[in-house]
LUMNURO-276950 format. One line per field, with one value per residue (C-alpha): residue number from 0; residue in one letter; x, y, z. Coordinates in nm, 3 decimals. Layout:
BEGIN
nr	c(NUM, ...);
rest	c(A, ...);
u	c(X, ...);
v	c(Y, ...);
w	c(Z, ...);
This chain:
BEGIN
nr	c(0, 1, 2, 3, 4, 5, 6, 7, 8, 9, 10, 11, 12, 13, 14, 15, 16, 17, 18, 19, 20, 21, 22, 23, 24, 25, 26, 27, 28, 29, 30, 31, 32, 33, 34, 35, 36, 37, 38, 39, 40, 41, 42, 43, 44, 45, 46, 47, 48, 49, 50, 51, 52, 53, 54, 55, 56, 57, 58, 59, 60, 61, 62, 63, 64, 65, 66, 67, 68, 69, 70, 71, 72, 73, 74, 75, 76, 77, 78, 79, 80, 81, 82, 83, 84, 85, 86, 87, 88, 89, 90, 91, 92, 93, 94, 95, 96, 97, 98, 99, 100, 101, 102, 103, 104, 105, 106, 107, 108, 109, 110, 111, 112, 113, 114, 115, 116, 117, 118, 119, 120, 121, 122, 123, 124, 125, 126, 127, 128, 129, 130, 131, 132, 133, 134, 135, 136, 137, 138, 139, 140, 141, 142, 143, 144, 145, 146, 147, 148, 149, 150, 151, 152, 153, 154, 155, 156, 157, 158, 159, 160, 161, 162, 163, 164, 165, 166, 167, 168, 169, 170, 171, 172, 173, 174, 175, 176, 177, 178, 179, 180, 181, 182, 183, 184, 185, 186, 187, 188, 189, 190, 191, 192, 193, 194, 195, 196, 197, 198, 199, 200, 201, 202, 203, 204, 205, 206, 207, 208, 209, 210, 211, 212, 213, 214, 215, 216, 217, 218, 219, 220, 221, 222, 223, 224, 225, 226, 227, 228, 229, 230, 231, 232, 233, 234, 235, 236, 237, 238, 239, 240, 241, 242, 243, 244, 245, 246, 247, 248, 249, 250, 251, 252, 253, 254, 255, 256, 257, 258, 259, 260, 261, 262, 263, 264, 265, 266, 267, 268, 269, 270, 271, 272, 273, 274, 275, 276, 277, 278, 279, 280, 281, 282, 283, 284, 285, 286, 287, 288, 289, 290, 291, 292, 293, 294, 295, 296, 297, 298, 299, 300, 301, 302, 303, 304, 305, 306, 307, 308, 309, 310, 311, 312, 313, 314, 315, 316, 317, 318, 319, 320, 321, 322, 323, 324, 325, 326, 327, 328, 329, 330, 331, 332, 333, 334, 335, 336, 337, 338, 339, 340, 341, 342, 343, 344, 345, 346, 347, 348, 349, 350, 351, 352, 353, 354, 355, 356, 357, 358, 359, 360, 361, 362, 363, 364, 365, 366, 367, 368, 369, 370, 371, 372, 373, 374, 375, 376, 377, 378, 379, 380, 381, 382, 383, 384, 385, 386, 387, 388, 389, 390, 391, 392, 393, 394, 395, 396, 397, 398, 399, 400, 401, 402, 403, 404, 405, 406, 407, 408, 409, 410, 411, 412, 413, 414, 415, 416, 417, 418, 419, 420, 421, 422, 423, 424, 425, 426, 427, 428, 429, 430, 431, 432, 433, 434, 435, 436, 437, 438, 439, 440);
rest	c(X, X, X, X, X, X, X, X, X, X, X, X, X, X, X, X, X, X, X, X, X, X, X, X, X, X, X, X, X, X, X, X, X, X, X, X, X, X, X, X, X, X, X, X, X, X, X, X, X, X, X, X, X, X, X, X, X, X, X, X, X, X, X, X, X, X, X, X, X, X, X, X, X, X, X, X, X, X, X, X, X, X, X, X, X, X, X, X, X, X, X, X, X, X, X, X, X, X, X, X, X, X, X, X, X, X, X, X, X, X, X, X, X, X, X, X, X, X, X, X, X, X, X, X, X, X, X, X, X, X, X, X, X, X, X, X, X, X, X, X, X, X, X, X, X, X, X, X, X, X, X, X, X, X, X, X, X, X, X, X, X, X, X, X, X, X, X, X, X, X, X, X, X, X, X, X, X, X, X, X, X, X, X, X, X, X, X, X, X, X, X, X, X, X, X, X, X, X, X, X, X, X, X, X, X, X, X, X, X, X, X, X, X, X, X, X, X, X, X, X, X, X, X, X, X, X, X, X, X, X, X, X, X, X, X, X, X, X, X, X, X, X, X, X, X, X, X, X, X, X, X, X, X, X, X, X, X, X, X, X, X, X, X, X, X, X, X, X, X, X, X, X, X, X, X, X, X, X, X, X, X, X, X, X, X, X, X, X, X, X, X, X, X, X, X, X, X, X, X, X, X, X, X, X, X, X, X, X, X, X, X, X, X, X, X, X, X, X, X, X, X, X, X, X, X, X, X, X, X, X, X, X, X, X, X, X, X, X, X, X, X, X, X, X, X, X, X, X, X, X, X, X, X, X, X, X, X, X, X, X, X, X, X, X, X, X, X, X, X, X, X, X, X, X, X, X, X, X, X, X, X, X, X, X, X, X, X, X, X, X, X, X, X, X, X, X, X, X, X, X, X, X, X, X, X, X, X, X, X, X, X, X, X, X, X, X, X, X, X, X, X, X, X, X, X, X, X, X, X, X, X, X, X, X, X, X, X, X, X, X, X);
u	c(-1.481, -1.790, -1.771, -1.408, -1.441, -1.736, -1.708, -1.809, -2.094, -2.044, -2.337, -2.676, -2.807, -2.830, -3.074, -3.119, -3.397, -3.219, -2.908, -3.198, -3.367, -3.050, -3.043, -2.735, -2.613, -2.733, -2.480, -2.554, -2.766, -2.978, -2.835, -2.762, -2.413, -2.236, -2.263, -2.065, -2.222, -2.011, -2.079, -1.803, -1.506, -1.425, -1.748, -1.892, -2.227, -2.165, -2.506, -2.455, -2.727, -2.784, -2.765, -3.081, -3.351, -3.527, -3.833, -3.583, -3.626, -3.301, -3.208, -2.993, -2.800, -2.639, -2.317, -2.111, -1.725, -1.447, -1.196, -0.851, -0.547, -0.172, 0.153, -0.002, -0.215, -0.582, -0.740, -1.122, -1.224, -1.584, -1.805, -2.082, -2.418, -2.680, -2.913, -2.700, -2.537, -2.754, -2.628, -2.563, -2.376, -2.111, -2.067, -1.918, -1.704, -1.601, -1.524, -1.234, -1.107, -0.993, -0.840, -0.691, -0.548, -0.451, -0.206, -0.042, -0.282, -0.354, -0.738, -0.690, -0.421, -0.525, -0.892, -0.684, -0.497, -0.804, -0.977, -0.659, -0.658, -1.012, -0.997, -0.680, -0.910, -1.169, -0.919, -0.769, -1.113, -1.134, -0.801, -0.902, -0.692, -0.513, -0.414, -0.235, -0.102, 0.036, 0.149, 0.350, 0.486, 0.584, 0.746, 0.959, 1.014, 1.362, 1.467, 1.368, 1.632, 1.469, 1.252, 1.091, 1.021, 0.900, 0.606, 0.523, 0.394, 0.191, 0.048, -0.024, -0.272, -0.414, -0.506, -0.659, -0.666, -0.800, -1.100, -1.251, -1.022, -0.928, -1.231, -1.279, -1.119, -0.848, -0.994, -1.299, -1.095, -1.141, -1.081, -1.418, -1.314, -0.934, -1.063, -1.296, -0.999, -0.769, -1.051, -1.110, -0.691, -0.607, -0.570, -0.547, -0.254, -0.134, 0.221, 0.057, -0.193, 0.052, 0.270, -0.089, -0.165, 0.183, 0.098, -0.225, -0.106, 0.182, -0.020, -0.235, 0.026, 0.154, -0.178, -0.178, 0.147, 0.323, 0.439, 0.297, 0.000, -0.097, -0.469, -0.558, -0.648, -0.684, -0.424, -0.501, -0.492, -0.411, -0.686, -0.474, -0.237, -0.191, -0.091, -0.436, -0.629, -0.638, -0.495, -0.873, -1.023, -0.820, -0.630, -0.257, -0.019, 0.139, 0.488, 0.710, 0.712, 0.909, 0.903, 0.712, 1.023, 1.022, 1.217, 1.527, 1.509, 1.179, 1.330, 1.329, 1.006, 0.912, 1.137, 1.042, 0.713, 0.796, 1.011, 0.631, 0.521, 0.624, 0.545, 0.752, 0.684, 0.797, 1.143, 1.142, 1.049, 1.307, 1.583, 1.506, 1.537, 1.874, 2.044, 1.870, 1.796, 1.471, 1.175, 1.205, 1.593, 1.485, 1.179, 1.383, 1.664, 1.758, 1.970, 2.277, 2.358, 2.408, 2.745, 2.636, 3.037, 3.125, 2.800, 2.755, 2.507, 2.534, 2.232, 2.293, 2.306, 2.049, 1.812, 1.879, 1.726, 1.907, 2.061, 2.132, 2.322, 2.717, 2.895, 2.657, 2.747, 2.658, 2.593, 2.791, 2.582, 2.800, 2.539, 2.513, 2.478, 2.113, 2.047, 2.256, 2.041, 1.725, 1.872, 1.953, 1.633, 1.477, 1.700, 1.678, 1.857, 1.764, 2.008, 1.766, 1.786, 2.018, 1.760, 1.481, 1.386, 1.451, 1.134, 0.867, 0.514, 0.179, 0.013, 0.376, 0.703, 0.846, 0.678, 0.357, 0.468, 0.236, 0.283, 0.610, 0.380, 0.121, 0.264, 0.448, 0.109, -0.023, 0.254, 0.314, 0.043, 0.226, 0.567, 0.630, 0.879, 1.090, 1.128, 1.327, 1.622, 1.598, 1.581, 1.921, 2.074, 1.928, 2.097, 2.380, 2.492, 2.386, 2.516, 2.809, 3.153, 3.095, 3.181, 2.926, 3.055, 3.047, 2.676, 2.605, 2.712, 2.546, 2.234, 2.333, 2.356, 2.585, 2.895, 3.136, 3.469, 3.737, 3.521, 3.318, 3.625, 3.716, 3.420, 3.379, 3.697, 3.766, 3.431, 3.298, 3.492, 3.413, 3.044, 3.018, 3.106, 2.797, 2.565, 2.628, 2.633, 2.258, 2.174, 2.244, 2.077, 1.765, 1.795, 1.728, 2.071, 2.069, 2.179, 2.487, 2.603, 2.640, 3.009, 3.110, 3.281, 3.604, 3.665, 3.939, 4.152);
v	c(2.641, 2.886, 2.849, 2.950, 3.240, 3.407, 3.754, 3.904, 4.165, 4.425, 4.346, 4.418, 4.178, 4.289, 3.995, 3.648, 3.679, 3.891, 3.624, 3.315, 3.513, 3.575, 3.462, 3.359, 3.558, 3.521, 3.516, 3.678, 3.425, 3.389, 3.079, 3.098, 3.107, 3.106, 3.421, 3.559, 3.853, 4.013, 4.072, 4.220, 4.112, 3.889, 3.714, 3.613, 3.408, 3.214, 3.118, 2.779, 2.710, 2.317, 2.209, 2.372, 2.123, 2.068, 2.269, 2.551, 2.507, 2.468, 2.463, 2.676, 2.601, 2.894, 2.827, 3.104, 3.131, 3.348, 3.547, 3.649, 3.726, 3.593, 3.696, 3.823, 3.545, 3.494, 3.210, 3.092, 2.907, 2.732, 2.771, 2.564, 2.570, 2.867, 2.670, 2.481, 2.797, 3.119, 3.460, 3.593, 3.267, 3.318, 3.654, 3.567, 3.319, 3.518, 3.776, 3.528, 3.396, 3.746, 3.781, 3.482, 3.604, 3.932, 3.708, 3.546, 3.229, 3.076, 2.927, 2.667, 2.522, 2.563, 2.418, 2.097, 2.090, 2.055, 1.802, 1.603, 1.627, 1.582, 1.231, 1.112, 1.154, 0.940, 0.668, 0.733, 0.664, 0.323, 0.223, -0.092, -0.141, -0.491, -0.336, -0.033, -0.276, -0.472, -0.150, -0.024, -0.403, -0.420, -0.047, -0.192, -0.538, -0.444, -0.310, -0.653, -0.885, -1.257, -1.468, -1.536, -1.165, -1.094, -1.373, -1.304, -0.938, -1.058, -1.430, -1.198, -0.991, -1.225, -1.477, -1.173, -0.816, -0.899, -1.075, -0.754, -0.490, -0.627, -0.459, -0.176, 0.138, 0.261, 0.584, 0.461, 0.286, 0.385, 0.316, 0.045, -0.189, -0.196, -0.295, -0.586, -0.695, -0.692, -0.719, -1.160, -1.226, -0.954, -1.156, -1.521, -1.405, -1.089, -1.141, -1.174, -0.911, -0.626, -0.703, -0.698, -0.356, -0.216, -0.351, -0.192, 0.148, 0.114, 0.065, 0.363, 0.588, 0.498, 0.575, 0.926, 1.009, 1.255, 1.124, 0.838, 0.761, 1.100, 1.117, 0.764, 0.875, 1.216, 1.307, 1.301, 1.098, 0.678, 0.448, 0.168, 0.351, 0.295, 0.575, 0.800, 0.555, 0.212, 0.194, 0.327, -0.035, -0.278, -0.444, -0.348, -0.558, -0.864, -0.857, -1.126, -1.447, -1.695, -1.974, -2.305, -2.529, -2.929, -3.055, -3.195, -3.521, -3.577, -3.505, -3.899, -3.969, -3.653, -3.785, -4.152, -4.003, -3.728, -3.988, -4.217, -3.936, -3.968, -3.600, -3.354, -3.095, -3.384, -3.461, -3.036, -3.038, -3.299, -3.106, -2.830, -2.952, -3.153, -2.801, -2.620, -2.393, -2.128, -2.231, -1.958, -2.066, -2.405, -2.331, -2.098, -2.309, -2.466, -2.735, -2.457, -2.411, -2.790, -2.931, -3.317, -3.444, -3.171, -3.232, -2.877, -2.588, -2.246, -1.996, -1.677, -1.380, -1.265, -1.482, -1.516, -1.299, -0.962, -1.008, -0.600, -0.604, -0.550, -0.849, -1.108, -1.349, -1.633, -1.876, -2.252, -2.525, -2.898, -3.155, -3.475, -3.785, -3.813, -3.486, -3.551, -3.871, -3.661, -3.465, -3.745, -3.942, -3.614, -3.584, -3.956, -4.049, -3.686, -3.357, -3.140, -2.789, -2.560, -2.295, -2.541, -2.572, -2.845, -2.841, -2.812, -2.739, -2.880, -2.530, -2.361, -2.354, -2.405, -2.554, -2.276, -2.052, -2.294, -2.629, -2.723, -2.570, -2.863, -3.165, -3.039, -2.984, -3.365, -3.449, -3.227, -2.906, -2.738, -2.726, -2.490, -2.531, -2.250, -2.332, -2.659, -2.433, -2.362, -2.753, -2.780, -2.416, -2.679, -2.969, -2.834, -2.627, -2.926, -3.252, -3.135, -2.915, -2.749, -2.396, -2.107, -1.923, -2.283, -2.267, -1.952, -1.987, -2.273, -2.081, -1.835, -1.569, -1.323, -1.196, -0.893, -0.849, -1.082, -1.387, -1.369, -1.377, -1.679, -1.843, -1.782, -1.931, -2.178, -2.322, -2.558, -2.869, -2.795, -2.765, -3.029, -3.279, -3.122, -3.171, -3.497, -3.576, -3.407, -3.597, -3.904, -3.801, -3.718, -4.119, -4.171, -4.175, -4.130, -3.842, -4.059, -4.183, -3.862, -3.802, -3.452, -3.225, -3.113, -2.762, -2.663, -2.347);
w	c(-3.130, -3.134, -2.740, -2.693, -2.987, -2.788, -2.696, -2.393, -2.399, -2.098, -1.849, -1.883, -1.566, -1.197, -1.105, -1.085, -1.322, -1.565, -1.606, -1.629, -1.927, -2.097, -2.447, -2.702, -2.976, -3.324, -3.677, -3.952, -4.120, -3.799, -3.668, -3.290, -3.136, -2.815, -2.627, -2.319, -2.082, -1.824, -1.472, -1.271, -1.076, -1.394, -1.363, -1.662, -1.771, -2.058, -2.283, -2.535, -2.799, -2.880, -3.276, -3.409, -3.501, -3.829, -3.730, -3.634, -3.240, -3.035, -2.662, -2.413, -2.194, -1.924, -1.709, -1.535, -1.604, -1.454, -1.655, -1.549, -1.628, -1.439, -1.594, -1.916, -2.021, -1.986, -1.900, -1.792, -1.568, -1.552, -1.202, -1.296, -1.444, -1.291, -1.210, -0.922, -0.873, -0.819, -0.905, -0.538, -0.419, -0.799, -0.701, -0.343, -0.501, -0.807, -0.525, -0.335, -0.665, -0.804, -0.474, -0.522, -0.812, -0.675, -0.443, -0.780, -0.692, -1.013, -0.943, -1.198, -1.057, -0.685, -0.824, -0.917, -0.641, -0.450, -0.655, -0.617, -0.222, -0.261, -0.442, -0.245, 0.078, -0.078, -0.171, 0.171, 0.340, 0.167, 0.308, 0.522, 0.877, 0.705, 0.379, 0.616, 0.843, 0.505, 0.379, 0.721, 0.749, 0.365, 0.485, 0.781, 0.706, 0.585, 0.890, 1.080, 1.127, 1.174, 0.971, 1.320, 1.403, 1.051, 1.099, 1.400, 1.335, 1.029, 1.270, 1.584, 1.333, 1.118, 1.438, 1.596, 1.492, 1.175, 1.279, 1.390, 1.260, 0.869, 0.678, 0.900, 0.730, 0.934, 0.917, 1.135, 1.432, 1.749, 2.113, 2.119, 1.844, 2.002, 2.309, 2.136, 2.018, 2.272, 2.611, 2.526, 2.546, 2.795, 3.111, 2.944, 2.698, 2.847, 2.696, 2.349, 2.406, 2.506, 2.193, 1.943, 2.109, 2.060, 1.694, 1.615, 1.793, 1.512, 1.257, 1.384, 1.430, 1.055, 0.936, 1.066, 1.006, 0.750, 0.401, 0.181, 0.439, 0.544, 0.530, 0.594, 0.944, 1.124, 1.347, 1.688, 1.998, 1.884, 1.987, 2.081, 2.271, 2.681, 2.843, 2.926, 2.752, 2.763, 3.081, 3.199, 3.051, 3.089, 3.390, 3.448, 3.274, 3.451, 3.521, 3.352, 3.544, 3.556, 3.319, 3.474, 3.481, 3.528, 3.821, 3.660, 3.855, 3.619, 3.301, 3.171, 3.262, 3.051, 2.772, 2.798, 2.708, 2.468, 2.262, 2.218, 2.023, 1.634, 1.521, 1.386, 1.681, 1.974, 1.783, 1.801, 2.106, 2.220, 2.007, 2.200, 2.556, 2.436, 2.301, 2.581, 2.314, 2.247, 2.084, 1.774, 1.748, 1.667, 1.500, 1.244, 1.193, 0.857, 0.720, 0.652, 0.960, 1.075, 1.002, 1.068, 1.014, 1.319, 1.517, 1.514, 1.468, 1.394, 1.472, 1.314, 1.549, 1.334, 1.506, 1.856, 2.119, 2.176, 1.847, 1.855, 2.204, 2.144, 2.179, 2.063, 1.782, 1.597, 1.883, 1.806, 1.973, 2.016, 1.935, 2.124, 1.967, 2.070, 1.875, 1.591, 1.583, 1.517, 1.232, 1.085, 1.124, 0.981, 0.678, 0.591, 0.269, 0.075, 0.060, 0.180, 0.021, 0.234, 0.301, 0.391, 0.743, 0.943, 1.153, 0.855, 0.910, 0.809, 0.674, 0.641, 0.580, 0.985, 1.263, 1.420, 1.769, 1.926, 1.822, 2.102, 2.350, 2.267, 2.305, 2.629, 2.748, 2.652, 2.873, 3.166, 3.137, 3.434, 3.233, 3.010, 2.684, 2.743, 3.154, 3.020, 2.979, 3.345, 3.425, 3.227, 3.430, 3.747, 3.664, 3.550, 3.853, 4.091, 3.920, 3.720, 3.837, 3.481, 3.509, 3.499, 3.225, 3.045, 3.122, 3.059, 2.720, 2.673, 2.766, 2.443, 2.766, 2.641, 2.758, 2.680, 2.725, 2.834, 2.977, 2.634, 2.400, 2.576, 2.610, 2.163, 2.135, 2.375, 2.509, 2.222, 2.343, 2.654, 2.624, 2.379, 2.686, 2.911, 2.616, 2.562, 2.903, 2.956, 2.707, 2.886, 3.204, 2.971, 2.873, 3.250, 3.418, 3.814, 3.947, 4.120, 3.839, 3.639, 3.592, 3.718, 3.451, 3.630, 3.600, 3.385, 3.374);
């Protein structure tokens, strides 16, 4: 209480010497108290006695303090100690803080204000590149539609942007450790290394954007982005090719093969070639959206591909025996829950992007899963009279307008007869004895 009582003494230093000799003030009884000496400019040096000793002795300690006064209150503020601050370095900053307050700047606050922005920079700094990327997926997941799309940003960086990237903080990644990241997979998975850069460059660009993660990174030009950058170090990227498709005529040898493999991911694989479906579709789908006593199955338009183009909706798939056969073998004599997935995984919850891909390679490494929808579009146009809008939708290609209301309303039946007769030339049928579905009006 002595300290905040203390009155100041009008100044009596002009040197450095002067203000390091300065003593406290003494009471009445000769006991030593707090005392403050002014300097100018509200500038003050404030000199504290320690609790006198025994033997009468006692320490001193000298700080310097500024005094002002904002809408009719005073107030101090401490500058530190003198002897980390010298006397011509306080005066230059006693000088800016009374024209601080000349502006209606209240140093305290702005002096907190600072220490704040101070400390959220350090805990900015420490911000690692996998707890930002958790932060800007946590931030968007709700705008994803699709299970599938959801794990594939978080398996895309944990496989291999994290490996290099997770520990770093984001504040220290630049255009060298992108490029150690993306340089190994570049030409061997282009596909999958153009979608990890357009990752990390989002994750960059949330890092140095306004709001909640300002400060985890400067602004300035992304590391990871292409344009004037990347495009300097690494090769241009391929252009979509078409899907390595099996020769129709060969499909029951593949399947005569396929069908010696027990595994969850060849009875996938299978149910994917018999619904001529996408891997993800299949991969994704759970027991809710089979109806077993229809020999149906619904995929949500949340989860097929251009799920946000006008027009698409849930796509109905007829099942043919053969694949009704599999669900069944699957399900056994449990009620699986509704919102379990059909396809389970070893490690997780549905089947891994990669594990289809696999056991087509055991049997045919020059086919790939997804060109098996091109071997049905094959066999379909050249063995059946099926029509193409029949197909098409079979394909989950969408239509608008008048053929696509018809095709959502009338097609099932239809369709449900080419399935099941695909599914007998996957059994092996000749091509001359496949019975040709006569075009109807």
């Amino acid at each position: 209480m002595e300290q905040a009582m203390a009155k100041a003494t009008p100044t009596l230093f002009l040197t450095q010497a002067d203000c390091d000799a300065a003593v406290p003030g003494f009471r009445s009884d000769g006991t030593p108290k707090t005392k403050l000496y002014t300097l100018g400019d509200g500038l003050c040096l404030q000199v504290t006695p320690s609790k006198v000793a025994a033997d009468g002795t006692y320490g001193v300690s000298r700080s310097w303090l500024f005094r002002f006064s904002l809408d009719g209150k005073e107030q101090r503020m401490g500058l530190g100690p003198i002897d980390r601050l010298p006397l011509n370095r306080v005066r230059v900053r006693a000088l800016a803080l009374r024209e601080q307050v000349e502006r209606k700047i209240n140093p305290l606050t702005e002096a907190k204000e600072q220490r704040k922005e101070r400390e959220r920079k350090w805990v900015a700094g420490r911000k690692t590149f996998r707890a930002c990327a958790e932060e800007y997926m946590a931030a968007h997941e709700p705008s994803w539609t699709g299970e599938v799309y959801k794990h594939q940003w978080h398996d895309t960086l944990e496989r291999f942007a994290y490996l290099i990237l997770g520990d770093i903080p984001v504040a220290d990644v630049d255009q060298e450790m992108v490029l150690r990241v993306l340089a190994p997979i570049w030409n061997e998975k282009n596909t999958t290394a153009k979608t990890l850069r357009a990752r990390i460059a989002a994750v960059l660009g949330y890092a140095a954007s306004k709001g909640k993660a300002n400060g985890y990174r400067d602004p300035g030009p992304n590391p990871a982005a292409w344009r004037d950058n990347l495009e300097h170090s690494l090769a241009k990227p391929k252009a979509a090719v078409p899907h390595a498709a099996l020769d129709y005529r060969q499909i029951g040898a593949f399947m005569a093969e396929l069908r010696k493999d027990s595994g969850i991911a060849a009875r996938a694989l299978e149910f994917t070639i018999l619904t001529a479906s996408r891997t993800g579709e299949v991969r994704g789908a759970r027991w809710s959206e089979i109806n077993l006593a229809e020999r149906l199955w619904t995929v949500p338009k949340e989860r097929m591909k251009m799920r946000g183009k006008q027009g698409r909706d849930d796509h109905i798939v007829p099942l043919s025996g053969r694949a009704v056969a599999i669900l069944k073998a699957i399900k056994g004599d449990k009620i699986p829950h509704p919102s379990a997935y059909i396809f389970a995984g070893r490690t997780g919850p549905q089947l891994g992007e990669s594990t289809m891909r696999r056991v087509c390679e055991r049997i045919n490494p020059d086919v790939a899963v997804h060109g098996f929808r091109s071997t049905f579009d094959d066999w379909a146009s050249d063995c059946t009279d099926a029509a193409e809008e029949i197909i098409e939708f079979s394909l989950a290609h969408v239509k608008t307008g008048v053929a696509g209301r018809y095709r959502r309303k009338t097609a099932i039946e239809k369709r449900r007869a080419l399935m099941e007769a695909w599914a007998g030339y996957c059994d092996g049928i000749a091509p001359d004895n496949v019975v040709p579905l006569k075009r109807t009006a």
